[in-house]
VMD Tcl script that builds the backbone (N, CA, C; Angstrom):
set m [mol new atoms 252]
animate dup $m
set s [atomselect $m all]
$s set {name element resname resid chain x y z} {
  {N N UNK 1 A 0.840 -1.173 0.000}
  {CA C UNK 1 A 0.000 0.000 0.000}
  {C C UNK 1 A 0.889 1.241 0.000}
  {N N UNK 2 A 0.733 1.936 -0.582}
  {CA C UNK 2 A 1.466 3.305 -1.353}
  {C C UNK 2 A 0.628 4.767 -0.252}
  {N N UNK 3 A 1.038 5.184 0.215}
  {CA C UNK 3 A 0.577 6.320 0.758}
  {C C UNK 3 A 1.605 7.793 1.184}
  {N N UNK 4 A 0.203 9.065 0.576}
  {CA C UNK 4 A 0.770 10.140 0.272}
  {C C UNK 4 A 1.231 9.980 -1.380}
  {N N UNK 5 A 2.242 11.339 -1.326}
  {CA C UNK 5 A 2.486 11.121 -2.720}
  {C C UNK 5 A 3.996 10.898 -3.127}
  {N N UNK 6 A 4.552 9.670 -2.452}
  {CA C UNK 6 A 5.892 9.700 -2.735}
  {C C UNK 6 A 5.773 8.560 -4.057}
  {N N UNK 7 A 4.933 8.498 -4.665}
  {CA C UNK 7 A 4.831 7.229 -5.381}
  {C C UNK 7 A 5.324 7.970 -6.831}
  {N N UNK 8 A 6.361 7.093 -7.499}
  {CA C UNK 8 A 6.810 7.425 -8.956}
  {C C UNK 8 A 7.173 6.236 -9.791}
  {N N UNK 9 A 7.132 5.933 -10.924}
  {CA C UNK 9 A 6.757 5.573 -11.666}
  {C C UNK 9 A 7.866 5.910 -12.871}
  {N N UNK 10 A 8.543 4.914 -13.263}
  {CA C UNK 10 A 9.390 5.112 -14.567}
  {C C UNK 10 A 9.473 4.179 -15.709}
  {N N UNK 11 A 8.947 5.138 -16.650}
  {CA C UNK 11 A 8.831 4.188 -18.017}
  {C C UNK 11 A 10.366 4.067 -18.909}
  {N N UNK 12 A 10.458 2.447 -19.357}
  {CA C UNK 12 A 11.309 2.625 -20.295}
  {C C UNK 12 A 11.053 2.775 -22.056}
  {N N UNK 13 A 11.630 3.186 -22.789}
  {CA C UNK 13 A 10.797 2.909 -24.227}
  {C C UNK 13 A 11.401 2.191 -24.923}
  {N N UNK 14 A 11.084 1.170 -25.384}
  {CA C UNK 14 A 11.603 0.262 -26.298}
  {C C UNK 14 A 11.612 0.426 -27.711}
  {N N UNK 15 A 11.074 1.547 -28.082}
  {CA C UNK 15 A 11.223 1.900 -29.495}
  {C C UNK 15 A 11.150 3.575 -29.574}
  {N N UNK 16 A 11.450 3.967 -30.547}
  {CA C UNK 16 A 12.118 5.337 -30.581}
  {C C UNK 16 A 10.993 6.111 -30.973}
  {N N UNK 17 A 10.844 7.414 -30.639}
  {CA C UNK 17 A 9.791 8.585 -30.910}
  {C C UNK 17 A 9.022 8.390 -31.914}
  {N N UNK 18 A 10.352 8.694 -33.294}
  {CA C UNK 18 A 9.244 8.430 -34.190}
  {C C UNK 18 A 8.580 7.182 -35.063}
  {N N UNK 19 A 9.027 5.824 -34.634}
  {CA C UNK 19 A 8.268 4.697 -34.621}
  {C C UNK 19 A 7.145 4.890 -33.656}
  {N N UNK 20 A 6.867 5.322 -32.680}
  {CA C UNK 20 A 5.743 5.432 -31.731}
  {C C UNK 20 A 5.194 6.130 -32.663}
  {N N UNK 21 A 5.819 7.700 -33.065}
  {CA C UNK 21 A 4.598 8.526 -33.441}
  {C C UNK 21 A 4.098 7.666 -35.228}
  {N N UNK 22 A 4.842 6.994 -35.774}
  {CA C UNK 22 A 4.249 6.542 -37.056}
  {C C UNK 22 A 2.966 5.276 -36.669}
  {N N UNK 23 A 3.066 4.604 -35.646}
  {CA C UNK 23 A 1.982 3.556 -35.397}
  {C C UNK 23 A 1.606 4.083 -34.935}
  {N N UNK 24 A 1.034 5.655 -34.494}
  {CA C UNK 24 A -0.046 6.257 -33.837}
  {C C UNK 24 A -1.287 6.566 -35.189}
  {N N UNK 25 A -0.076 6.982 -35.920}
  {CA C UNK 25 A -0.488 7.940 -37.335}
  {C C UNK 25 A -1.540 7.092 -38.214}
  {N N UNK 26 A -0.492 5.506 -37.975}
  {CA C UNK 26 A -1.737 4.743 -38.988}
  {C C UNK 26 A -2.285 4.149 -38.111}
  {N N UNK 27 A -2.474 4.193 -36.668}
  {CA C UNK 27 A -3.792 3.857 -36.095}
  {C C UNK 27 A -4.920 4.836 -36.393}
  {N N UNK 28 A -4.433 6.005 -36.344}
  {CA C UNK 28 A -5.661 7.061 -36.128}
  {C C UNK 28 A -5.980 6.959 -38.107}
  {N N UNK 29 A -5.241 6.558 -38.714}
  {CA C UNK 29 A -5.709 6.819 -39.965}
  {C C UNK 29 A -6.686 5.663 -40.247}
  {N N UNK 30 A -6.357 4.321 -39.593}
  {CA C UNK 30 A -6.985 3.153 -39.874}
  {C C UNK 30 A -8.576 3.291 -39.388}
  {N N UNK 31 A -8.366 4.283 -38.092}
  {CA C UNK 31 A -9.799 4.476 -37.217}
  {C C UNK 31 A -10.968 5.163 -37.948}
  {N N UNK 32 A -10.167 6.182 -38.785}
  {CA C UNK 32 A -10.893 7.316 -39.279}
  {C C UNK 32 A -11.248 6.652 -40.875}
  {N N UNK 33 A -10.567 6.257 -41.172}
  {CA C UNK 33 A -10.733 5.123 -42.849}
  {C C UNK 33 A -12.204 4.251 -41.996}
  {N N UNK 34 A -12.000 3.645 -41.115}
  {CA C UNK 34 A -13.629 3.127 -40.855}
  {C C UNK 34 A -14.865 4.042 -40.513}
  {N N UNK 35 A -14.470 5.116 -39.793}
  {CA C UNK 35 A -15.271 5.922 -39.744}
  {C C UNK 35 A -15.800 6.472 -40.865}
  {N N UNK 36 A -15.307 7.031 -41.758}
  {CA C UNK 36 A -15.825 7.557 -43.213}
  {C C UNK 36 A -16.293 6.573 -43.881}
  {N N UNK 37 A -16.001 5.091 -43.753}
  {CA C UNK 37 A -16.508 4.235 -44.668}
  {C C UNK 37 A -17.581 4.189 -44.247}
  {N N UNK 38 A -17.926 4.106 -42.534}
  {CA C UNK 38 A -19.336 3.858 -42.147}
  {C C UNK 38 A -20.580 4.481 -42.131}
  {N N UNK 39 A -19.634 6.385 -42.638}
  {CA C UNK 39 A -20.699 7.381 -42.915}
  {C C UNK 39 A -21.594 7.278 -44.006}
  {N N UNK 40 A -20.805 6.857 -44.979}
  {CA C UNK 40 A -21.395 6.552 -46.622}
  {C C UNK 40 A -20.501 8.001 -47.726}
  {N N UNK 41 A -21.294 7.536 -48.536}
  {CA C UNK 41 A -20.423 8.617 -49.868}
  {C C UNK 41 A -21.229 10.242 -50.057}
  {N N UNK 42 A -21.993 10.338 -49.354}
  {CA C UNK 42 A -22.542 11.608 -49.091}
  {C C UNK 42 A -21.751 12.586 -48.384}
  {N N UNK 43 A -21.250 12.025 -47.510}
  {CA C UNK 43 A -20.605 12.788 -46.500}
  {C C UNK 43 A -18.703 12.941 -47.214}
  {N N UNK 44 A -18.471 12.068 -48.447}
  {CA C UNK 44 A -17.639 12.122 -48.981}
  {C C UNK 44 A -17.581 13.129 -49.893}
  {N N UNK 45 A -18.603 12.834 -50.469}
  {CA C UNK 45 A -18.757 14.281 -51.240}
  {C C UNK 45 A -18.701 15.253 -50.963}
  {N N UNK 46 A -18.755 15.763 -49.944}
  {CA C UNK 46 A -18.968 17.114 -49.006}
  {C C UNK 46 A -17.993 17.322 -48.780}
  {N N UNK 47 A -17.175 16.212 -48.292}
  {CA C UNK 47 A -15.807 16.533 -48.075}
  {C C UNK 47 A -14.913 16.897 -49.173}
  {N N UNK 48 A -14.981 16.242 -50.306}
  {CA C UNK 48 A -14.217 16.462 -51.473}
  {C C UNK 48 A -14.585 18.082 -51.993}
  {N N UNK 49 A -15.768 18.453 -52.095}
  {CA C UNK 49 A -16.406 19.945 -52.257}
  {C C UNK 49 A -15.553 20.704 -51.564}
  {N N UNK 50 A -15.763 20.792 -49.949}
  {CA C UNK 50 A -14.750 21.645 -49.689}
  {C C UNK 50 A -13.391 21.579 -49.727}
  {N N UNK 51 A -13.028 20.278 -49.224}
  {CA C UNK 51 A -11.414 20.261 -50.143}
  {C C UNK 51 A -10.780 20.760 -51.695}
  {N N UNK 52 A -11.766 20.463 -52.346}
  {CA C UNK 52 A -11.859 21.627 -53.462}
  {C C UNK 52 A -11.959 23.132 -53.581}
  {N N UNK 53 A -12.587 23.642 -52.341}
  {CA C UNK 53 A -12.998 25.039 -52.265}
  {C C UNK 53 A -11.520 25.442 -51.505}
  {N N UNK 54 A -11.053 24.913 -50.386}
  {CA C UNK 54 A -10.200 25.305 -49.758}
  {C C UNK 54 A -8.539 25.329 -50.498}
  {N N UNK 55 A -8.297 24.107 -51.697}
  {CA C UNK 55 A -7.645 24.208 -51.979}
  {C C UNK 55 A -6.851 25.208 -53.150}
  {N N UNK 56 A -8.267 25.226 -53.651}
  {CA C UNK 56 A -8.585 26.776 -55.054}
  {C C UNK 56 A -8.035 27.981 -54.409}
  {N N UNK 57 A -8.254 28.208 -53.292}
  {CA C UNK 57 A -8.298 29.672 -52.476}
  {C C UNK 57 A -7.406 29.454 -51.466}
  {N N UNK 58 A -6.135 28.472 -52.186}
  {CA C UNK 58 A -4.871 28.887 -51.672}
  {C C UNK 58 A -4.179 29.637 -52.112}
  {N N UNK 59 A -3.053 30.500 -51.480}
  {CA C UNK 59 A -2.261 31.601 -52.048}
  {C C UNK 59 A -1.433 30.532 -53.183}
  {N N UNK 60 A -0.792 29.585 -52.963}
  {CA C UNK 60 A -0.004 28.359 -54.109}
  {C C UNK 60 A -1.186 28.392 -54.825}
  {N N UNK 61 A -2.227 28.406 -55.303}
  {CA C UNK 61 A -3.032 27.506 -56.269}
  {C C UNK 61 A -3.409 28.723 -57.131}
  {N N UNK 62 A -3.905 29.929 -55.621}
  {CA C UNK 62 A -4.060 31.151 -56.738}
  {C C UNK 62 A -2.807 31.782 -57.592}
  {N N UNK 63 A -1.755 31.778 -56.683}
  {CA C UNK 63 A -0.538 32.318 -57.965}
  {C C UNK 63 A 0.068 31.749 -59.375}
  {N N UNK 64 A -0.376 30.383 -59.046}
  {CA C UNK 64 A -0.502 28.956 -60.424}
  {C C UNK 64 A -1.374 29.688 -61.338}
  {N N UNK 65 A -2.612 29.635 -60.999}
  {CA C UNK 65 A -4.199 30.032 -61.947}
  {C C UNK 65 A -3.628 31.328 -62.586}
  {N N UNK 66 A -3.962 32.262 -61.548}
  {CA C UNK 66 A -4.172 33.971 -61.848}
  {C C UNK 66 A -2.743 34.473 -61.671}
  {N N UNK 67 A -2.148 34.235 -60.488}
  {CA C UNK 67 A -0.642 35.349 -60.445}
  {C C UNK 67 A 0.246 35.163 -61.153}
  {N N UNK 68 A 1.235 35.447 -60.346}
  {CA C UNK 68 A 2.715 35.745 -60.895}
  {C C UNK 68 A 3.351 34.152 -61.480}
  {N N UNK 69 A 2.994 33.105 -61.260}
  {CA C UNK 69 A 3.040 31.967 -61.413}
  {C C UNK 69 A 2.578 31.240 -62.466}
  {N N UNK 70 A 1.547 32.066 -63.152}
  {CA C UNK 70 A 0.691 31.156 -63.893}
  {C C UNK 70 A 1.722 30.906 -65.255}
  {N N UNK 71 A 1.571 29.360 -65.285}
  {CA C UNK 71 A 1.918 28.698 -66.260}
  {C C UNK 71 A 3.198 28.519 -66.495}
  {N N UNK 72 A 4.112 29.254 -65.120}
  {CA C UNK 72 A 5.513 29.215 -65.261}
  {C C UNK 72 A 6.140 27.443 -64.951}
  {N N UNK 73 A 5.273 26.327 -64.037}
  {CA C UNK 73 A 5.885 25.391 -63.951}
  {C C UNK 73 A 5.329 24.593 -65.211}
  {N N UNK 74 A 4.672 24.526 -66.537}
  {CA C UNK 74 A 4.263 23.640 -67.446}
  {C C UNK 74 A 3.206 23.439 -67.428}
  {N N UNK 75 A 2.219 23.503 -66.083}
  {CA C UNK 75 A 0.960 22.922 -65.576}
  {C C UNK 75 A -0.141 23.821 -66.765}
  {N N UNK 76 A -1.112 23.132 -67.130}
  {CA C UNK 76 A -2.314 23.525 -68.326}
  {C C UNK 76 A -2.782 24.509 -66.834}
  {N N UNK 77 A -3.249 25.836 -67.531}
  {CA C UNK 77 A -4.544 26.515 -66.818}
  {C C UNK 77 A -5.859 25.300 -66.445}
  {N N UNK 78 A -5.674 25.792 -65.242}
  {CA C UNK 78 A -7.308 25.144 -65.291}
  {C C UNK 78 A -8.003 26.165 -64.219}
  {N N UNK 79 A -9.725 26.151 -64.512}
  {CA C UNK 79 A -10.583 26.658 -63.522}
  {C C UNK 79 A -11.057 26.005 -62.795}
  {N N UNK 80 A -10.899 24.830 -62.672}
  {CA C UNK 80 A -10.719 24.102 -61.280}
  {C C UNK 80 A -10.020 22.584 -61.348}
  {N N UNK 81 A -10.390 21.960 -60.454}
  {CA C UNK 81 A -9.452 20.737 -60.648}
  {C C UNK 81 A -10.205 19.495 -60.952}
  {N N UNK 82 A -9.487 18.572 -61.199}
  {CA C UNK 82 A -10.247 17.291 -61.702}
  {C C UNK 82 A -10.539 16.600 -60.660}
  {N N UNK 83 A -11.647 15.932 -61.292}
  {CA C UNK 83 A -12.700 15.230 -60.317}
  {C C UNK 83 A -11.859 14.487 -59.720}
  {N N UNK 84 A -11.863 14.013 -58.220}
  {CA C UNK 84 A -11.441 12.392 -57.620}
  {C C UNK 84 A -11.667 11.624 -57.421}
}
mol reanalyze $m
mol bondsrecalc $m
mol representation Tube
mol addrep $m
């Protein structure tokens, strides 16, 4: 029995930061891949819409289209992007 607060506790890690943080990454990606599958394709769509909206009305996407950029890397003009 442990009493008061002299009680501590030391972890060792057997694998390094960023192996922890990469099997976090594709847990949470694996979690969320079921989650969207279980929503249906409605809610996909919505998502792709605004990922479309947000990505148009980046400062990179607008200087490609309209600015100082346009057409300097090879890329065809386009007014928006292709379907996914």
């Amino acid at each position: 029995m442990v009493m008061g607060n002299d009680l501590s506790l030391t972890l060792r890690l057997l694998e390094s930061n960023s192996t922890i943080e990469k099997k976090i990454r594709k847990a949470m990606a694996a979690e969320l891949n079921k989650k969207f599958n279980s929503i249906g394709s409605g809610f996909r769509v919505q998502l792709g819409k605004a990922l479309e909206s947000w990505l148009m009305a980046s400062p990179a996407i607008l200087a490609i289209v309209n600015g100082p950029l346009k057409g300097d890397f090879g890329i065809p003009i386009l007014n928006r992007l292709p379907k996914i």
